[in-house]
MIDONU-719907 format. One line per field, with one value per residue (C-alpha): x negated, z, y; residue in one letter. Coordinates in steps of 0.001 Angstrom, whole numbers. Layout:
N
x: [X|...]
z: [Z|...]
y: [Y|...]
type: [a|...]
***
This chain:
268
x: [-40766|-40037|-36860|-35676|-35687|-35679|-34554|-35057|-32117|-31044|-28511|-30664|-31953|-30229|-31201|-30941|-31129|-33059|-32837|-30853|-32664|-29548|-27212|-28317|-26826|-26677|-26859|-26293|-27140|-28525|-28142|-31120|-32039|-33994|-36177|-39355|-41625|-41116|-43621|-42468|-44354|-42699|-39470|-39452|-38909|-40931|-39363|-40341|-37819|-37072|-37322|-40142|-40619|-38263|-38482|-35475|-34954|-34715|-35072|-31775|-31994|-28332|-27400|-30360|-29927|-31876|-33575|-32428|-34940|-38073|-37784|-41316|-40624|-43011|-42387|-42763|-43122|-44253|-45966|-47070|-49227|-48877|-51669|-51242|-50659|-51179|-49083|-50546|-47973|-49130|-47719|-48782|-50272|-49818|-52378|-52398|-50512|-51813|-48675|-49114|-46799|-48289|-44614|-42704|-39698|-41599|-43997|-46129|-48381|-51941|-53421|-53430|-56361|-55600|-57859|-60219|-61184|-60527|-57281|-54926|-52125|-51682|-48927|-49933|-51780|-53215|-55543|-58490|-61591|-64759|-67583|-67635|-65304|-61852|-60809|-57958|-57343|-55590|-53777|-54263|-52404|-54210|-57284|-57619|-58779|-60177|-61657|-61498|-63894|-61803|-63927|-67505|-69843|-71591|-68706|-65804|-66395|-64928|-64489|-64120|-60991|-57217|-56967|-59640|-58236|-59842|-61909|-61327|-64657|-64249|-66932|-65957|-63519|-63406|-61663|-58745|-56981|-53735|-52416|-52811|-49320|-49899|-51663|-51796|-51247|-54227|-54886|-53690|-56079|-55844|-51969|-50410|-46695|-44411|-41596|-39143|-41308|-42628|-45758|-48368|-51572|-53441|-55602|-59281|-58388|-57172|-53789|-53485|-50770|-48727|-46263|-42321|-39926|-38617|-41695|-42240|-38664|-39066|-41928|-40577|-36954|-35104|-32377|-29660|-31386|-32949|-36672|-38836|-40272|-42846|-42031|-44237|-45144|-48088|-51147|-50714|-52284|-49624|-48956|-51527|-52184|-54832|-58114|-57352|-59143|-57436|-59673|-60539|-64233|-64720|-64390|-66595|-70249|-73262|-73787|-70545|-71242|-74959|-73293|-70717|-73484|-75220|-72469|-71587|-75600|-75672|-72220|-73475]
z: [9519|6237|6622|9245|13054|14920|18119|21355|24280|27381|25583|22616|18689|16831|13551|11752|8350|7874|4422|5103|8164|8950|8047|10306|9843|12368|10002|12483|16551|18018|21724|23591|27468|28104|25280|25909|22718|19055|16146|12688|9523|6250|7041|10764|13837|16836|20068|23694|25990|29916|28662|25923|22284|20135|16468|13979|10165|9020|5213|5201|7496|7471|8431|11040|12726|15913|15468|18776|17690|17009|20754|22980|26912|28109|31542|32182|28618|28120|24802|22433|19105|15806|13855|9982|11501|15162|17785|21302|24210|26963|30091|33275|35653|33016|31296|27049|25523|21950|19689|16387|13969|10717|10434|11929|12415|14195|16671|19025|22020|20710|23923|27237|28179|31820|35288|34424|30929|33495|32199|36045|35037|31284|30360|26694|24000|20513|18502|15897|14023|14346|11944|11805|14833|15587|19494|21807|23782|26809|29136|32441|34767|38094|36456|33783|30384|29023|26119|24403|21388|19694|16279|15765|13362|15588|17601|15167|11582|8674|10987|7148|6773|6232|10039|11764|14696|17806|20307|22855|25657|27796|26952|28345|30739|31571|35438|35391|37773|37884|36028|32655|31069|27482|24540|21348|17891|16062|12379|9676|6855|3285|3601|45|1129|3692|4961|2249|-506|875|-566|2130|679|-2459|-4609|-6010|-9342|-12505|-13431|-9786|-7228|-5063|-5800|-6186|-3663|-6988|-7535|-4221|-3859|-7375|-5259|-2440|-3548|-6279|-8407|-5747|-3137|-1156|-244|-1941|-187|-1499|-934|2015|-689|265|-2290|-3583|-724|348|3916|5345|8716|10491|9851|6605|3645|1298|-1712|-3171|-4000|-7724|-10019|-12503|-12216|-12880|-15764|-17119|-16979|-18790|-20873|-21852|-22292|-24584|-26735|-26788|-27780|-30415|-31841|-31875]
y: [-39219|-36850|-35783|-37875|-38037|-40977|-39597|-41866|-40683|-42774|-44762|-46115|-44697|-42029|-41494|-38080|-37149|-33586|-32929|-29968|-28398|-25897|-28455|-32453|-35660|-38091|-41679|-44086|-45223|-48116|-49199|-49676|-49883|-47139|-46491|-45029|-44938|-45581|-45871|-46435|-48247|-49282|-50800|-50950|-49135|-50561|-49366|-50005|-49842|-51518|-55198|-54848|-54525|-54731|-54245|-52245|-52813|-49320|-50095|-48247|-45858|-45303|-49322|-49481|-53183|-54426|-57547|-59354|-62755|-59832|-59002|-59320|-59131|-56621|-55558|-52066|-51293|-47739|-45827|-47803|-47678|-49687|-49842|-51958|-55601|-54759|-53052|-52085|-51259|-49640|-51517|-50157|-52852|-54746|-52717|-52644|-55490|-56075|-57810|-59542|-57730|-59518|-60508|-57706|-60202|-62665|-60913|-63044|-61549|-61911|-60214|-58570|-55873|-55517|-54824|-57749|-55295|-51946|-50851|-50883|-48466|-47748|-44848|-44697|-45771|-44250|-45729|-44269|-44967|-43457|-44923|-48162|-48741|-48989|-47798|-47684|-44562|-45042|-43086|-45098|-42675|-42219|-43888|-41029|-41813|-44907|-46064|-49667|-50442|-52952|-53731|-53576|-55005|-57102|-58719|-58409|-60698|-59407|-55787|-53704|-55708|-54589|-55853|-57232|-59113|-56666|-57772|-55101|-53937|-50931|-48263|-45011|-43726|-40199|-38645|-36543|-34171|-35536|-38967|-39084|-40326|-39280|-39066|-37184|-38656|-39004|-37304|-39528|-39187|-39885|-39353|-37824|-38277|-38814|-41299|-39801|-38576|-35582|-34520|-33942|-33461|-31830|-33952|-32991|-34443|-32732|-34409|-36387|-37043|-38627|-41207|-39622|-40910|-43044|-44626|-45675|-46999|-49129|-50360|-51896|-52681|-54493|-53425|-54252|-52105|-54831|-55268|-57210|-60380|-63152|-66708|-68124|-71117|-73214|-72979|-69804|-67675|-65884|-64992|-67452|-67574|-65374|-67121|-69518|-68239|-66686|-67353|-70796|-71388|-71061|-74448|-73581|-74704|-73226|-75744|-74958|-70829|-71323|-73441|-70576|-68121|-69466|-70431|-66773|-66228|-68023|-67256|-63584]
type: [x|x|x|x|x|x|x|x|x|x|x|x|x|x|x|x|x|x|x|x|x|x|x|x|x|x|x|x|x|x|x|x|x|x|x|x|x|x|x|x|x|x|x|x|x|x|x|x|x|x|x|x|x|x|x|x|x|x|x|x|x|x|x|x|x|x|x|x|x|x|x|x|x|x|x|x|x|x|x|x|x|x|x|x|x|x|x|x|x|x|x|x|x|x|x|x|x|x|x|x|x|x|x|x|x|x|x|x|x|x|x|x|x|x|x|x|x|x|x|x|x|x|x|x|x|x|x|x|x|x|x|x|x|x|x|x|x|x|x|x|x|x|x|x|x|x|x|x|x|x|x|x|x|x|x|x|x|x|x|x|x|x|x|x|x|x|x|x|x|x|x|x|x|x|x|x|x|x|x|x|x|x|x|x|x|x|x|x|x|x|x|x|x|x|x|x|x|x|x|x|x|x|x|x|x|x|x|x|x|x|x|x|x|x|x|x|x|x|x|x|x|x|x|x|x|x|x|x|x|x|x|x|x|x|x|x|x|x|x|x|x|x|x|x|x|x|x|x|x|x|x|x|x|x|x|x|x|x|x|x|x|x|x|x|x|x|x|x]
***
């Protein structure tokens, strides 16, 4: 992640800061049972590990704290995915458990794709769009590969969304030799920067770019170095519950806009 490693051993998370390659820094460790799989967005770590999920602040990398209340029981917890507001853990028989991260502190199970939906034995999970679609890939050991349409314009409302909730139907599986227990990370595109600033990509534009490591900090932090959070204050549409809409229907009648018009006409 830029120039930093998050580095899973037996013990728990060590974090590493790169920014020298010759010269590495370890920043700070976190104890964890097991670990098995970590994915990171924004300002959080999610790790699996032998009881579940759990979720770390990492806004400063160096002071990285465990969340003990974001923890999700998972038994058997294995890779996992995290996709904008959804995370999917692969579980073995428990097959793909799909979390609600909308509020990374407060995760909730939103779904389990086990053998009823074909999944019997899930190592790993990675997830990717194709058209119109979003899918799961998953690494179902002894079962080989499987594939789970989770969006699609017919089943899925509102499917061009930030984060459609997913609506997962097997639709391919493919044999393999020996148990598949992993999957490849799928290409990111669009990306202009990394974790730390990094710039990743080369803009068509004359003049463009990607944001500075700066810019993005003055972005999600305030003077005193802490992130920036809205107030959860009813009536103003922020952080509503999946499903609520988020924009009021307009006041002003049609009356009232012809009305307007033709003031402006005959002013003019």
């Amino acid at each position: 992640a830029g120039h930093r490693a998050y580095i899973l051993t037996a013990e728990g998370l060590v974090v590493i800061n790169l920014k020298t390659p010759l010269e590495p820094v370890v920043e700070t460790f976190v104890a964890l049972d097991d670990p098995r799989a970590s994915q990171l967005q924004l300002h959080y770590l999610f790790v699996t590990d032998a009881s579940g999920l759990q979720v770390i602040d990492v806004s400063n990398p160096a002071k990285a704290a465990l969340l003990p209340d974001a923890h999700i029981a998972i038994p058997d917890a294995q890779g996992l995915a995290v996709a904008r507001t959804w995370a999917y853990v692969a579980a073995k028989t428990e097959g793909v458990v799909i979390v609600d991260i909308e509020r990374p502190r407060e995760p909730r199970i939103y779904q389990q794709v086990d053998k009823e939906l074909g999944i019997a034995d899930a190592r790993d999970v990675a997830i990717a769009h194709t058209n119109a679609s979003l899918f799961a890939y998953v690494a179902d050991g002894a079962h080989g590969l499987k594939v789970l349409q989770l969006t699609d314009p017919k089943s899925v409302p509102g499917f061009y969304g930030f984060a459609p909730e997913p609506v997962p139907q097997l639709v391919a599986k493919y044999p393999t030799k020996a148990p598949l227990i992993s999957l490849t990370r799928p290409l990111e595109r669009d990306r202009a920067m990394d974790e730390t600033g990094g710039q990743v990509a080369v803009f068509g534009r004359l003049g463009s770019g990607p944001l500075t490591n700066d810019d993005v900090h003055s972005l999600l932090f305030d003077d005193n170095g802490k992130p920036w959070f809205v107030e959860d204050t009813k009536g103003t549409g922020a952080l509503l519950p999946r499903g609520e809409p988020v924009i009021e229907s307009a006041t002003t009648s049609a009356e009232d806009t012809a009305h307007t018009r033709s003031s402006s006409a005959g002013e003019e």
